[in-house]
N, C-alpha and C positions, 0 to 999 in steps of 0.2 A: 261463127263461133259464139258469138253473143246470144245466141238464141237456142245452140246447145247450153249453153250453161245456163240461161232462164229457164229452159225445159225441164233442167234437174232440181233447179233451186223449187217449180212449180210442183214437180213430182218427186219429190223425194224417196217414198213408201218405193215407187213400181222401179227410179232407178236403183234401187238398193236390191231390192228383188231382183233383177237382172245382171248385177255385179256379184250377187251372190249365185246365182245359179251358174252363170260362165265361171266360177270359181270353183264349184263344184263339180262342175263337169271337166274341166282341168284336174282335177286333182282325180278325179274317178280313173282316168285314161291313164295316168301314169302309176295307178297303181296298180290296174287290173291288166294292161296292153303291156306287150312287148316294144320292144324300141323297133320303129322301124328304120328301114336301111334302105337304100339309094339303090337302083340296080349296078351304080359302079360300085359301092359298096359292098355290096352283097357281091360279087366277082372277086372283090381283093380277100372276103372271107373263104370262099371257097378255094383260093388259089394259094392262100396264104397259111389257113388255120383249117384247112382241109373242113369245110364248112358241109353239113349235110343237108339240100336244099329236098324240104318233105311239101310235094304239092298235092295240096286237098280239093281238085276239082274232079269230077266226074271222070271216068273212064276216058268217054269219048274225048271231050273236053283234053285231057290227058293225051291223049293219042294225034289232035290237031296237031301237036306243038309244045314241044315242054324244055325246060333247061337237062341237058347235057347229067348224068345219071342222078336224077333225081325222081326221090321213092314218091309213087303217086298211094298214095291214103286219102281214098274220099271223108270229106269230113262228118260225114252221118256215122261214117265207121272208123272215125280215129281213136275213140274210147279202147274199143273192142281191140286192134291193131298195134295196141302202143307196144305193148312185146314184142315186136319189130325192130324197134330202135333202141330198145335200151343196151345193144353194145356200142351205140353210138352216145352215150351219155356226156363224156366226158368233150366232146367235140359241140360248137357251135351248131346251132341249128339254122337254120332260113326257109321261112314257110312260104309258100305262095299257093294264092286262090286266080281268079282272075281279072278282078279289080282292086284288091286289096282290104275288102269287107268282111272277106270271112277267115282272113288269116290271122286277126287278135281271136277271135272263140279260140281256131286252131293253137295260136300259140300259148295263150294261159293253159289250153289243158297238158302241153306239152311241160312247161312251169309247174305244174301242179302233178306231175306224172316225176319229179326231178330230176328236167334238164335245166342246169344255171345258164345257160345261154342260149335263149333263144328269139330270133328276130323276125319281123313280118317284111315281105319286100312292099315297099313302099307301090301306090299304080297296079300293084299284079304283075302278070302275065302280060297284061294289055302295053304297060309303061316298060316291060322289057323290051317289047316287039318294037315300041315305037323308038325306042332307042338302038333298032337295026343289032340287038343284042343275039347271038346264034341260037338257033333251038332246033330239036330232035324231033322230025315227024315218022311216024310210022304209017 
């Protein structure tokens, strides 16, 4: 600990710089990202507040393995497709891709398209399966 706090007292300029940039990149995520939600969260949304779970991976991808009636919108063509959902505006949303990196793009545009609620599933796809959660293959 002694020689963390020498390091800072040594570098001042570069630990400031550093406090400052985890600072800003904190504050960017919460205000560009959706909140994300647990896959048992995301279950109490959809069981509870009748939750519309929109997954943006590939067809195929889609077709492996997906949550129980959820609309697949690939995310190259979620712009294009958003008049899809907007009779579901007033209902929660839950995005999933299949790690969970491409469901903030997904959900700001959804944000931006005016649904008030919408969340990314935290892990993806991936984090549902390993949570022995059910899914629909075709």
């Amino acid at each position: 600990m002694d020689q963390f706090v020498e390091f800072i007292g040594n570098h001042l300029l570069l630990s400031a710089m550093w406090v400052i940039s985890v600072g800003a990149i904190i504050v960017y995520h919460q205000r560009t990202g959706a909140s994300s939600v647990a896959p048992q969260k995301a279950v109490m949304l959809i069981n509870r507040q009748d939750a519309v779970v929109v997954d943006v991976r590939e067809k195929k991808e889609f077709e492996s393995g997906h949550i129980v009636d959820s609309i697949n919108i690939p995310l190259a063509k979620l712009k294009q497709r958003l008049t899809e959902l907007n009779k579901h505006k007033e209902k929660p949303v839950v995005v999933v891709c299949k790690l969970g990196q491409h469901s903030g793009d997904a959900a700001k545009t959804l944000q931006e398209a005016g649904h008030a609620e919408v969340f990314k599933l935290s892990g993806g796809i991936t984090e549902w399966k390993a949570q022995s959660l059910p899914l629909i293959q075709k």
